[in-house]
N, C-alpha and C positions, 0 to 999 in steps of 0.2 A: 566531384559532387559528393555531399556529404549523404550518409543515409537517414531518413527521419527519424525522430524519436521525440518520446514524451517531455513534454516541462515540467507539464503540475498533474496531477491526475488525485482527486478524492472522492472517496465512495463512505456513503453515512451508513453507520452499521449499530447494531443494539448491547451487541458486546463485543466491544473491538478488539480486547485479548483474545479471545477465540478467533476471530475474523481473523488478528494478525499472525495469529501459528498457526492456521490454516493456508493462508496465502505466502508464508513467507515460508513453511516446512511443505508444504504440498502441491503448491506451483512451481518453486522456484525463484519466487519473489524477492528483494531484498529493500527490506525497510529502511528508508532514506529520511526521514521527519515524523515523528511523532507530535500533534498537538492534537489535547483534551479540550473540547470546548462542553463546558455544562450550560 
């Protein structure tokens, strides 16, 4: 049996360069897709 994990996961944010070096230097996160939508 496999262990679960995520497929798609997106959270809307107001400034997503902050959001992203917050989550990616501060959780341990690792940034897989990048899309801007305006």
């Amino acid at each position: 049996m496999t262990k679960p994990r995520f497929l798609h996961t997106m959270i809307g944010v107001f400034d997503l360069d902050r959001s992203i070096d917050f989550y990616t230097k501060h959780m341990g996160m690792t940034l897989l897709c990048r899309k801007d939508y305006e």
